[in-house]
C-alpha positions as a printed NumPy array, in Angstrom:
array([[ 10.73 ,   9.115,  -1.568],
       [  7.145,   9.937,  -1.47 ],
       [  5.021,   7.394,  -2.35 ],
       [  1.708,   7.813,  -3.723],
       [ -0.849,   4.909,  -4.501],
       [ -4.793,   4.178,  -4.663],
       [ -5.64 ,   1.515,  -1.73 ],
       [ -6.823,  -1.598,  -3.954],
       [ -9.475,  -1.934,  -0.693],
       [-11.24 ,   1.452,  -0.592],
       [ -9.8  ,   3.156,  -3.616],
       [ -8.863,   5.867,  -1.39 ],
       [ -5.078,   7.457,  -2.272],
       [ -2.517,   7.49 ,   0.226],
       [  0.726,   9.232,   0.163],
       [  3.976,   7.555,   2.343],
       [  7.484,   9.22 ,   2.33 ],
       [  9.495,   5.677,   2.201],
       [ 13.153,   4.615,   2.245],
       [ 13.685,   3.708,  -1.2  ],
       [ 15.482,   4.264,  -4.268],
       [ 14.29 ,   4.493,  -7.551],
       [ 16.289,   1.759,  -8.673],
       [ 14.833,  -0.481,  -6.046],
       [ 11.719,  -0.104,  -7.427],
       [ 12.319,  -0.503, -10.779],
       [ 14.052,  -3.805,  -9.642],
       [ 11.152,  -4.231,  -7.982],
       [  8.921,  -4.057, -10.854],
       [ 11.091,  -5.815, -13.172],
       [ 10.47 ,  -9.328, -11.228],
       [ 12.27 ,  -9.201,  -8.224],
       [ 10.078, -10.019,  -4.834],
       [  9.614,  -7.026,  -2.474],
       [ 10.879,  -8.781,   0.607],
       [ 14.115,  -8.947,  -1.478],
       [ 13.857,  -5.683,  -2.576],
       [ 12.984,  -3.947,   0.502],
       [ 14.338,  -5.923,   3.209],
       [ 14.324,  -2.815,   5.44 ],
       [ 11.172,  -1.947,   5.065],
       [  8.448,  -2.743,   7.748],
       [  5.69 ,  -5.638,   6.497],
       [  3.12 ,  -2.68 ,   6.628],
       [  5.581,  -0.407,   4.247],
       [  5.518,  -3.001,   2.107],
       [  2.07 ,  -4.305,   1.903],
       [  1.582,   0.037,   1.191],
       [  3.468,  -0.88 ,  -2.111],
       [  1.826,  -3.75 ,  -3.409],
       [ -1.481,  -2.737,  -2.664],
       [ -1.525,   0.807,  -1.587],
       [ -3.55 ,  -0.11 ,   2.13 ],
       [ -2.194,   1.49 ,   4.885],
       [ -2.016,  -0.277,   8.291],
       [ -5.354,   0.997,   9.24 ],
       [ -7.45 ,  -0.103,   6.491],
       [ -5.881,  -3.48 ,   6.843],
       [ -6.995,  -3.343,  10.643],
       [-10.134,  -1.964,   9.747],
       [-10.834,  -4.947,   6.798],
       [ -9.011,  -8.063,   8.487],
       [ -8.158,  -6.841,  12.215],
       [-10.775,  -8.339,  14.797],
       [-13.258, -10.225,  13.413],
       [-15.659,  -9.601,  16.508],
       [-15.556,  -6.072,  15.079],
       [-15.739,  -6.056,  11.443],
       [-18.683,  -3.908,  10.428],
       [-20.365,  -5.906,   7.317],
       [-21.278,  -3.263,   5.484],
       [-17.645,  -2.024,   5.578],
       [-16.861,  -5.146,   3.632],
       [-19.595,  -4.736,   1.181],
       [-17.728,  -1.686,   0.504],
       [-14.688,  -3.142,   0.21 ],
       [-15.475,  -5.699,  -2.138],
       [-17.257,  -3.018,  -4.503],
       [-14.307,  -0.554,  -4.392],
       [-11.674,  -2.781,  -5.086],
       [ -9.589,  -1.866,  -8.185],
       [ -6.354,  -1.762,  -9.237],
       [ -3.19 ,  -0.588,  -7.448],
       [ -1.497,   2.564,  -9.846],
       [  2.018,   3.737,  -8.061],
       [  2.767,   7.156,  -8.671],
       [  6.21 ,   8.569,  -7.008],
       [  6.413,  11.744,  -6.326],
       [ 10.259,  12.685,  -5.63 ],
       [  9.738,  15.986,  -4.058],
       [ 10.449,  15.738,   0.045],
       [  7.451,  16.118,   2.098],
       [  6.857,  19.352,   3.149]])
């Protein structure tokens, strides 16, 4: 299923085609924890669902301290917002 949410770090949107079900989600977002939910999924895929940053932006924010540009967390902490999840059922093309 695609997966479509705005990156609670840079705002930025970011599509992933995931293995999951609607009915895991709405599990999911009736109370259940992820890691429950989505055992198969990697921690990555799943941190992509609860906040919407991909693997690189967490790299890029929390990765190697020795090479954390500062203004890239000034930027961070002014573009943070709020995770919206739209799903998009449609296969990738």
């Amino acid at each position: 299923m695609l997966i479509k949410i705005q990156s609670v770090l840079t705002n930025v949107w970011h599509t992933e085609d995931l293995p999951v079900t609607q009915e895991e989600l709405d599990s999911w977002k009736n109370g259940r924890l992820v890691q429950e939910v989505f055992p198969h999924l990697t921690p990555d895929q799943r941190q992509f669902l609860i906040s919407g940053v991909t693997a690189e932006e967490w790299e890029k924010a929390f990765g190697d301290e020795d090479n954390i540009d500062p203004r890239d967390l000034v930027k961070i902490a002014m573009t943070a917002g709020k995770t919206v999840i739209v799903i998009d059922q449609r296969s990738p093309e």
